[in-house]
ZAKE-206205 format. One record per atom (N, C-alpha, C): y, x, z. Coordinates in steps of 0.1 Angstrom, whole numbers, plus 5000, padded with zeros to 4 digits. Example, Ala and Ser with C-alpha at 12.3 -4.5 7.8 and 13.67 -1.06 7.14 Angstrom:
! ZAKE-206205
494351325078495551235078496751325078497851285071498951375071500051295079
***
This chain:
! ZAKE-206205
500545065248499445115240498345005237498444835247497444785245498044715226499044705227499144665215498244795200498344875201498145005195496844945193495844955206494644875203494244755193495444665193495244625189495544605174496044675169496444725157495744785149494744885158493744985153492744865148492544735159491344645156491744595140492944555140493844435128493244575117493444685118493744715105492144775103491344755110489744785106489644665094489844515099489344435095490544475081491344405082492344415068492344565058491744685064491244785054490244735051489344675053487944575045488244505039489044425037489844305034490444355021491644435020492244485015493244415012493844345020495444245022496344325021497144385011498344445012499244445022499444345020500844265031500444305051499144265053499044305065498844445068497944515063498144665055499144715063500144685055501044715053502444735067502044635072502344595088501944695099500044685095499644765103499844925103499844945092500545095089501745175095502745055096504245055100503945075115503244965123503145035139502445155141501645215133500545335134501145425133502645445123503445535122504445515134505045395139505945395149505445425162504245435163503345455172503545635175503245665160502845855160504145895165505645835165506645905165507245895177506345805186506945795196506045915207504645885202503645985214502446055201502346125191502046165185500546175192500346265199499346315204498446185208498746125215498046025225497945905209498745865204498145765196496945875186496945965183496446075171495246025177494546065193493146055201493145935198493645805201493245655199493345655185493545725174492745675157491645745155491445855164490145905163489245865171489345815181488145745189488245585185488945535177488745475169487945425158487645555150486645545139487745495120488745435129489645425113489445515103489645665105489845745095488945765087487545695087486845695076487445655065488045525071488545385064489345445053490445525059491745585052491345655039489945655038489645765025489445645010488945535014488945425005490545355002491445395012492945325008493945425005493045545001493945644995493845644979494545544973493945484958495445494950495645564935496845574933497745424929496245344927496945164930497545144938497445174953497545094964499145134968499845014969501045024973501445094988500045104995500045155006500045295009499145374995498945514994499745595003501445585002501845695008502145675021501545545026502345535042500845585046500045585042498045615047498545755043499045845035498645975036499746025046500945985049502045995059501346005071500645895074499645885089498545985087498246015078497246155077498046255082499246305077500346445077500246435093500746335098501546325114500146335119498746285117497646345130497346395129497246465119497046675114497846755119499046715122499646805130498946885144498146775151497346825162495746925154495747015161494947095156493447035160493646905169492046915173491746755162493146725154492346625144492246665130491846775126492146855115490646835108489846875119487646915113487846735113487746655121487746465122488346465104489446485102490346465091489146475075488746615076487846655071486446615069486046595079484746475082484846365078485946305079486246215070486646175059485946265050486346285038487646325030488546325041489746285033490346405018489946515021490646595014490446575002489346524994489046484976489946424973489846244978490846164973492246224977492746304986494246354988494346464977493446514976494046644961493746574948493046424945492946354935494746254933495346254945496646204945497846314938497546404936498546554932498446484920498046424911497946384901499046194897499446244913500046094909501646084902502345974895503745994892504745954903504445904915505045864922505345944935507045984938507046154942507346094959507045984965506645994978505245994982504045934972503145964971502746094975503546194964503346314963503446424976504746354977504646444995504646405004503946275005503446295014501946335015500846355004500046415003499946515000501146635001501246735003501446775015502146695023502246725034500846715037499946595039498346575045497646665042497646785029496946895027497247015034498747015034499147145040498647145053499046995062498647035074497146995079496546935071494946965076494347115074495247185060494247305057494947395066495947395075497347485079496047545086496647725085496147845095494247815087493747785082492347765079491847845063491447985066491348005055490147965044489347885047488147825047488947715038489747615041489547515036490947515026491447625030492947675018492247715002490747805006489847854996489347754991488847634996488247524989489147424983490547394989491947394974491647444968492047574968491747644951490547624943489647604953488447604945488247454937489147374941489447254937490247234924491247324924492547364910493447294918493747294928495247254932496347364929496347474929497047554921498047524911496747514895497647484887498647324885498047254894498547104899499847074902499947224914501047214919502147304913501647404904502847454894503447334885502547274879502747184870504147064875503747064893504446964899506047004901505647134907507047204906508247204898507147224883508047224869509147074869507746964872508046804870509146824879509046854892510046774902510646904907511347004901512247074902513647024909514046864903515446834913515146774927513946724929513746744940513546764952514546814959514046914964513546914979512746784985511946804993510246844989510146734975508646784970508546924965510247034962510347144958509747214971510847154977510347264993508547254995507747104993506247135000505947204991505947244978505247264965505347474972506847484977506947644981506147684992505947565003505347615014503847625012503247535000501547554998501547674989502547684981502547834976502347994989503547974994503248055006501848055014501147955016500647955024499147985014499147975001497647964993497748134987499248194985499248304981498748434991498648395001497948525012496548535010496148395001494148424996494248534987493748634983493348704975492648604960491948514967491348424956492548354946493648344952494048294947495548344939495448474937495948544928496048504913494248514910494248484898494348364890494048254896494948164891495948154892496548184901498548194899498848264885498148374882498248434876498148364859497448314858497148234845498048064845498548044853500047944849501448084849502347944848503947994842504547974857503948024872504448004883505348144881505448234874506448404875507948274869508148234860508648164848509648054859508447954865509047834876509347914886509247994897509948044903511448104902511248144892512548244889513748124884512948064874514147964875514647924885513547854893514047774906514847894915514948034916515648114922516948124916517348124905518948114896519348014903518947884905519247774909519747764929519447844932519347844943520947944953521447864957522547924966521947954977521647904985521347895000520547995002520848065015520048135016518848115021518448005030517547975036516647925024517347885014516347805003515247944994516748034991516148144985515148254998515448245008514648305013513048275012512948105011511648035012511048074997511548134988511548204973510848304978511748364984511048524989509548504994509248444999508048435009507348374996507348344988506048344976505748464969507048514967507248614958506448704962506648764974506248864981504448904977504048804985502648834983502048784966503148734958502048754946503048814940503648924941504049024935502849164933502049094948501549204950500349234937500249104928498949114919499649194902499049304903500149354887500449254877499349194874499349074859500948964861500848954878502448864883502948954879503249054889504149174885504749134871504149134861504749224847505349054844504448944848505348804841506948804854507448834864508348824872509148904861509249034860509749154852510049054837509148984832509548904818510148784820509748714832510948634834512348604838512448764843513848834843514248804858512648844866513448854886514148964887514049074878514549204882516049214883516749104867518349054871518649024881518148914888518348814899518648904908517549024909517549104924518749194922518749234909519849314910521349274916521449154908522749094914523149024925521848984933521948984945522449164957521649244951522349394956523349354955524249334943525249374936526449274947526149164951526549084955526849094975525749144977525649154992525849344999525749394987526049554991526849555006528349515002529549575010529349465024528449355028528549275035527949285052528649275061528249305077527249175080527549085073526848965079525348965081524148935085523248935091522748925080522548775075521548715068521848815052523048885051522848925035522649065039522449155049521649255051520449215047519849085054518249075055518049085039519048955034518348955014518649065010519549195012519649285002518549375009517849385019516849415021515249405012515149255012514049155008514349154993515849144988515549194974515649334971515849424973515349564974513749644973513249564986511549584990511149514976511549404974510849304963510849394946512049474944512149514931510949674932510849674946510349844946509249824942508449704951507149624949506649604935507649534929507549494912507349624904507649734905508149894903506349944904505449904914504149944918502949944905503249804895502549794886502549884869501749914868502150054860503149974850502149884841503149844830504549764831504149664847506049614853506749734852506649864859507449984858507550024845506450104835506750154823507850014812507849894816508749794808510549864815510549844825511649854833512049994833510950054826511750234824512350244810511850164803512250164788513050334785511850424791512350584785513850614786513650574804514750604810516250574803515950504796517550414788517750264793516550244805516850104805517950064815518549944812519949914824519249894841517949864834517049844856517350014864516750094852516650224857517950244864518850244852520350344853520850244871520650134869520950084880520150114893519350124895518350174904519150324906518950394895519850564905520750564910521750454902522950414911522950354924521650324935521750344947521750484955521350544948520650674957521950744961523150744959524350844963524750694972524550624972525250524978525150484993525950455000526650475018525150395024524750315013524150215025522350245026521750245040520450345040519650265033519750115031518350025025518950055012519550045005519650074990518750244991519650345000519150484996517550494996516850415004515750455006514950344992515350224990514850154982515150254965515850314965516050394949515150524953514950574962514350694962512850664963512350524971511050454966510850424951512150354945512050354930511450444922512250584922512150684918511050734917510650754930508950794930507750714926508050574924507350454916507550474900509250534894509050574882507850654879507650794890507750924889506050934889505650774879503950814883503050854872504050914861503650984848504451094846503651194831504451284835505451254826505551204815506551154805507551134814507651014825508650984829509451084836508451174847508951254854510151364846509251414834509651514828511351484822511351344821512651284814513851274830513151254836513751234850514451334857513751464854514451624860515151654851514851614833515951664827517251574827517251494835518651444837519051424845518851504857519251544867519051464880518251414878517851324892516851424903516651554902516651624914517751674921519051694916519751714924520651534931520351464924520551364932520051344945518751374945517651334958517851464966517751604960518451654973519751624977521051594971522051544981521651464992520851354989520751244992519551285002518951385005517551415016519551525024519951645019520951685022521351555035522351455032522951405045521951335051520551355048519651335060519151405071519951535071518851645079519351645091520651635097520951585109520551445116519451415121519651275130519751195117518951215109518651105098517951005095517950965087517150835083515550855082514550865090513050905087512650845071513050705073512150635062512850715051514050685046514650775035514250915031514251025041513751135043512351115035511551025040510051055033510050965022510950895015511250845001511550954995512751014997512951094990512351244988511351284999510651364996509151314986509051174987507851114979508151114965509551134964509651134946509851284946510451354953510351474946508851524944508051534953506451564953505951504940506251404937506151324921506251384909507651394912508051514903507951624899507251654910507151814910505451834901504551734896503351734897503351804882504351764871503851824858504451924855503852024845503752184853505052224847505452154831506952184829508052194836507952094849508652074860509052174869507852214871507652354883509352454885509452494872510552574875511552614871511852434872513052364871513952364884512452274888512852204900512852374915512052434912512152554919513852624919513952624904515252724901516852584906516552484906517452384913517752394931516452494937516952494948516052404955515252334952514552204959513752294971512952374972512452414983513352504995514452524989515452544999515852375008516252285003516152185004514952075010514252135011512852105016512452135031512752255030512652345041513452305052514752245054515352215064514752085071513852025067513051895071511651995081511852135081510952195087510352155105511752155104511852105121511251995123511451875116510651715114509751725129509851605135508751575144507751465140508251445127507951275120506951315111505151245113504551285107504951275092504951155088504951135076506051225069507151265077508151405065507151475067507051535080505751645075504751675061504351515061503351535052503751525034504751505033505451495023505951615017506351665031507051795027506051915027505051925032504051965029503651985015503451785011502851824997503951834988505251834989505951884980505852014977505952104986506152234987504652304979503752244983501852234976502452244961502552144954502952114941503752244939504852324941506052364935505252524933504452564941503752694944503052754934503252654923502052754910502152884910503552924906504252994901504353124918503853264915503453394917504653384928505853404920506753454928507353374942507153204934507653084940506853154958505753114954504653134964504553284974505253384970505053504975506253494985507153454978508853404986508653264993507853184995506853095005506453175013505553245009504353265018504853405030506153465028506653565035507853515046508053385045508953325054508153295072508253355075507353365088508053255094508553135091509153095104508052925097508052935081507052875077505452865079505152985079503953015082503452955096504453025104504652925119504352785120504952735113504652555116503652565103503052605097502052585090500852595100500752695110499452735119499752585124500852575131500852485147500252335137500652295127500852185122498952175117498252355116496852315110496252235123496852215132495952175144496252025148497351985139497851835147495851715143495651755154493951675153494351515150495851455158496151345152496451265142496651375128497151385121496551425110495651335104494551445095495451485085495951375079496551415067498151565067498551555078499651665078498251795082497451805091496651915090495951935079495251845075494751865056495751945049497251875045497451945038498052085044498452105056498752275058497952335059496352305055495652395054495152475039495752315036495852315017496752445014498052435023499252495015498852645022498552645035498152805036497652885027495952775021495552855013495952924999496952764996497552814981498552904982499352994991500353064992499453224993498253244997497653364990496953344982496653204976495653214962497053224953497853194951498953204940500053314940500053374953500553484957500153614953498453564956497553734958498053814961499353804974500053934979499553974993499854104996499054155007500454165018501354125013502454065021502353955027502253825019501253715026500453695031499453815029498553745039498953785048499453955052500354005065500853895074501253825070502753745076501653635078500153545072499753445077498653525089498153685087497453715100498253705112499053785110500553765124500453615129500553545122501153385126499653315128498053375133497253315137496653195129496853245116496653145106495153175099494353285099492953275094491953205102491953195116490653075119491152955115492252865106492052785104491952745086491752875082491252895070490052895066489352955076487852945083487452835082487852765095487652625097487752515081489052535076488652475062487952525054487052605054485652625047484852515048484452465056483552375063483852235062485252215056485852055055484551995047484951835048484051775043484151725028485651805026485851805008485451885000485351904990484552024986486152104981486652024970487952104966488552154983488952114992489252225002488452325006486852315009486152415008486252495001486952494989486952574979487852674973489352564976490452674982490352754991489752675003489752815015488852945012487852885012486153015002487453124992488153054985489153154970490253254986490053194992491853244998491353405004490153295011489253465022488553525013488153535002488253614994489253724989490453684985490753744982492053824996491853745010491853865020491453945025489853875021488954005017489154115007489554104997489654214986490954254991491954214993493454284993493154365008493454265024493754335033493054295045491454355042490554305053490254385063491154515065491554555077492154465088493554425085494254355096493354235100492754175090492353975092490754005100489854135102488554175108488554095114489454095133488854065141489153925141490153895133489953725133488753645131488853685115487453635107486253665117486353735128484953785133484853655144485853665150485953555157486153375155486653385146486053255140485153225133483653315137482253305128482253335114482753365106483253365093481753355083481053465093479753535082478953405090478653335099477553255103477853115093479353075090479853005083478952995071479453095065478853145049477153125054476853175063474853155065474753035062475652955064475052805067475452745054476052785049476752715035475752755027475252865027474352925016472952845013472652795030471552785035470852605035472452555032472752395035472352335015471452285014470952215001472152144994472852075003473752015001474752054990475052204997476952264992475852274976478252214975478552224955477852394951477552404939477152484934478752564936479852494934480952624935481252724949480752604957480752604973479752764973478352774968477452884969477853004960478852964953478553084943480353164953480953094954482253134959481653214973481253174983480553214994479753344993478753364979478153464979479653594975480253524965481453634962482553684976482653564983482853664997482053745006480853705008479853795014479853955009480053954994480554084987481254124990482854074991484254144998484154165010483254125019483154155035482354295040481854315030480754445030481954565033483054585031483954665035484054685046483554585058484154605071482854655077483054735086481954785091481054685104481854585106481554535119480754365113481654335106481254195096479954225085479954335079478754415074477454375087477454475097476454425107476354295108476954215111476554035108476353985101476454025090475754025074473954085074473754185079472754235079471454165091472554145100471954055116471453935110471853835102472053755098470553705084469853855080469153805066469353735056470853785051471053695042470453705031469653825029468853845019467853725013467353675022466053575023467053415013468053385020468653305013469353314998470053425000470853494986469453494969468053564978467253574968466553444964466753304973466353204969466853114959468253134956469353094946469153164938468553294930468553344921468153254909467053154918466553054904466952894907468752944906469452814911469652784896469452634895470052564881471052574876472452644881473452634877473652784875474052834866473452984859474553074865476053044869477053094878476453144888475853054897475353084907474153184906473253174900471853224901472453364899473353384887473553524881474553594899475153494903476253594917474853594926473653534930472753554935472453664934471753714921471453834917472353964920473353954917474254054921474554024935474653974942474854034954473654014960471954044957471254044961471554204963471554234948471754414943472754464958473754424958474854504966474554484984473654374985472454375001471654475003470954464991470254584993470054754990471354774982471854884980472454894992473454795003473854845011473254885026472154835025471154835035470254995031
***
């Protein structure tokens, strides 16, 4: 090491100097140095003081350039000479080199960037904020054959595409264009894998999205399925995986998707349904993600049930019901719920059987089917009859109560409280409600009075109304017990509630006047005082149900 010392002295003076030749020498032990004890020479250039030096011999003159940015790469590796690196200016003159024609130059000051900025999102941000971006697309294009400056050009990509900042410039070069090429080109999996890892996170920005889709990744992915389908081996599970996730991904952006649907005539589509009957679960689940990524208009939807792609997805939910596939199960309930949303649909997809088909996922212990299947069944219920023949299956009703309580679980309790209420608001049968009092289902109809949504408040307010009007004999002592009328006091009374919130509320206070016992808590209560305060409420619905059921307070009193 005493030599090292002395090396470090030789090349203070001769970086002043500017002697090529000795330079040149000294450079050569500084690197034979790093490769022997990396760490321990890395501390003697920094207690040194050289690395100021290194920012004036980083010149795209100097025949030395890339052995000084090489000795930058190797003491950046240690994480404690990374801020020194930086303090010493170095990072301007090293991203002023990305401009150089000389391709050892190049990487190795691609290397000196990568690993001073590595894990730093701070100084990854001030690249970009530099334009090394479009620099290094540019570089890519240039030095496409090869393929070590290919490989750093992929790993600064990987590593600059997890900024959010730096979306948008990706976005404004031809990096959708140079990738994809560079992917045709690529056998190896390890190579194409290191593809994937760009791809990924700037797929995630739509504007990529739609240039990938025009630079034709969607082929590539296909025929990589097409290629790895039938295969046991490891690594081509993973890609038919990773190109699967990748095409679903691409599928997220409205306009990537509406190109690739070309009105359900296009060869992406027809290929995409042709996973869904197919043996293997990452295809099945990646086409039934598709599907539901088509299924985010109604145009498309509407074209999608008329050719028969609901009975696809139930076969295909069908050999899941035994000890099945969770993820698939809730793909393929996520497109049907898609489908089901435009109203032409409704009863189609009803008269096909789909809520038969639905239903056997009842047992599910898995939230997410739950919640799926929930809101499928939500959507299909417009329709009187649909909902009357729902809402009388007691074994449904059943896991509708248990499920209004999963506290862990907002969204599977949200919506069973949703779907309770829409099976006697669309029902209005007094058979339904029969079958949801039995099954201990009105205190939490109650309880969604009071959500912090208003549309659920509002369903629930419609539902107990009209258990009020039909059969508010049996539901009394519930409603009594779950406060029903102190509920409504406070809604009436709260500045806050929607105007639909107050006017719906007074129209139940009306349907409650039939019970003789809920009447008394009505009267205990003074609702008078509140009810005649709304009369000169600004929203004229309201003021006028004010008035009238002031009338029907005090007639009943």
């Amino acid at each position: 090491m005493d030599s090292l010392s002395d090396t470090l002295k030789k090349l203070k003076i001769t970086a002043a100097d500017r002697t090529e030749d000795c330079l040149e020498g000294c450079l050569d032990c500084l690197l034979q140095a790093l490769a022997q004890n990396n760490t321990e020479t890395s501390e003697k250039i920094q207690g040194s003081g050289i690395l100021e030096l290194f920012a004036n011999l980083l010149t795209p003159q100097s025949s030395c350039t890339a052995k000084v940015a090489n000795i930058i790469a190797e003491v950046a590796k240690n994480e404690f000479m990374r801020i020194p690196c930086v303090d010493a200016g170095l990072i301007s003159p090293l991203v002023q080199l990305l401009n150089s024609k000389d391709q050892e130059v190049l990487l190795q000051t691609g290397r000196a960037l990568g690993n001073i900025c590595y894990d730093s999102h701070s100084l990854q941000a001030q690249l970009i904020n530099m334009g090394v971006i479009p620099t290094l697309v540019k570089l890519l294009g240039i030095h496409c054959h090869n393929a070590a400056l290919t490989e750093m050009c992929l790993v600064a990509f990987g590593n600059l595409a997890e900024l959010e900042s730096s979306k948008e410039q990706f976005a404004s070069t031809n990096i959708a264009e140079e990738l994809v090429k560079l992917f045709k080109k690529q056998i190896e999996h390890d190579k194409r894998e290191m593809i994937f890892e760009v791809l990924a996170p700037l797929a995630e920005n739509d504007a990529i999205k739609l240039q990938l889709v025009e630079a034709g990744l969607v082929e590539c992915l296909l025929e990589i399925v097409h290629q790895k389908v039938g295969s046991d081996k490891e690594d081509d599970i993973a890609e038919l995986k990773t190109a699967s996730d990748l095409m679903v991904l691409l599928l997220l952006g409205d306009e990537s998707m509406q190109k690739l649907f070309e009105g359900g005539k296009g060869s992406v589509f027809q290929r995409v349904l042709s996973w869904i009957p197919s043996n293997n679960h990452q295809l099945q689940l990646a086409g039934a993600l598709a599907i539901a990524n088509f299924a985010r208009n109604d145009g498309n939807c509407i074209h999608m049930v008329d050719n028969g792609i609901v009975e696809k997805l139930m076969d295909l939910l069908d050999r899941h019901v035994e000890d099945g596939n969770v993820t698939v199960q809730h793909a393929a309930l996520s497109a049907l719920r898609n489908l089901a949303i435009p109203v032409v649909n409704k009863a189609k997809m009803l008269s096909a059987g789909v809520t038969e088909t639905v239903l056997k996922f009842l047992k599910s212990e898995m939230p997410p089917v739950q919640f799926k299947l929930l809101g499928t069944l939500r959507m299909l219920i417009d329709a009187q009859e649909a909902a009357e023949q729902l809402g009388k299956n007691a074994k449904l009703v059943e896991r509708l109560v248990e499920w209004c309580e999963a506290k862990d679980h907002a969204g599977v309790m949200g919506e069973s409280n949703r779907l309770l209420s829409a099976l006697i608001r669309h029902s209005k049968s007094k058979d339904v409600i029969k079958t949801i009092v039995q099954s201990g289902g009105i205190k939490h109809l109650v309880t969604m009075a009071t959500s912090e949504h208003v549309i659920m408040q509002n369903e629930a307010l419609v539902a107990l109304a009209l258990i009020a009007a039909l059969e508010l004999g049996p539901a009394e002592k519930d409603l009594e017990s779950a406060k029903l009328v102190q509920i409504l006091h406070r809604l009436l009374a709260d500045e806050r509630s929607a105007p639909e919130i107050k006017y719906n509320s007074m129209v139940l206070i009306c349907a409650l006047m039939g019970s003789e016992s809920l009447y008394k808590e009505v009267q205990d209560l003074a609702f008078l005082d509140v009810v005649s305060k709304l009369r000169s409420h600004e929203n004229k619905s309201v003021a006028q149900q004010a008035s009238l059921t002031e009338q029907r307070l005090t007639v009943e009193s």
